[in-house]
Each structure stands twice: as structure tokens, then as C-alpha cells.
Steps between C-alpha positions, in 0.01 A plus 500: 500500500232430269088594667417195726847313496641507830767304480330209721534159443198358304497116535271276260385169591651206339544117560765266599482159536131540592537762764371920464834726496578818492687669317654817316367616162699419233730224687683243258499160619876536534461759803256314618701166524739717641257633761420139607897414526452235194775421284330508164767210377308253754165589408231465157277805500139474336285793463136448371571127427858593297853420567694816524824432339726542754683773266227756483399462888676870592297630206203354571260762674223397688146609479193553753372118504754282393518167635859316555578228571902421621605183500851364676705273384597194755788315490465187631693113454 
């Protein structure tokens, strides 16, 4: 174990849909859907104003700051 790494959890503060979260260092926005228990096919992911293509979301790795925004998808008739 490296001097000062304890093996704690270290959250950073991020945003989502306009609410403070929590959450661990180097989380992709894949885990993190996954966290929340959304399915990433029902959703549109933006992170500082960008669409996330849905492709890269598992890859995508968040950083202390970040605002997102996660829209649904309604179905409706």
C-alpha cells in the first residue's frame, strides 16, 4: 500500500440532473447508471452540455465537478 492510501473510499462531488452526488473517484457513467438501476438504452446522457454517445458511456470516466444531466425517454399515444 502506497504512503497515505488506505484503501478508503474517496467520493468527489458531481451533478445530476441538478442535484450534489456523491460518488467514487474514477466512476464511468456506465457504473454509475448502473448504480442508479437505469437502463442506459432508455436514457440520453449529457455531461458538460454534450451528448454522450450511448457507445462510449462504460468508458466514459467521470471527474470531480461534472454536471449530468439524464434524460428518460416516455412513451406515450
Amino acid at each position: 500500500m502506497a504512503s497515505g492510501d488506505y484503501g478508503f473510499f474517496w467520493p468527489m462531488k458531481i451533478q445530476v440532473n441538478g442535484e450534489a452526488k456523491d460518488v467514487s473517484d474514477g466512476i464511468s457513467i456506465g457504473q454509475l447508471l448502473e448504480e442508479m438501476q437505469i437502463r442506459p438504452g432508455r436514457v440520453v446522457v449529457e455531461l458538460n452540455r454534450d451528448i454522450v454517445p450511448r457507445e462510449t458511456l462504460s468508458q466514459t470516466e467521470l471527474a470531480p465537478g461534472d454536471t449530468l444531466e439524464i434524460v428518460h425517454f416516455v412513451g406515450g399515444g
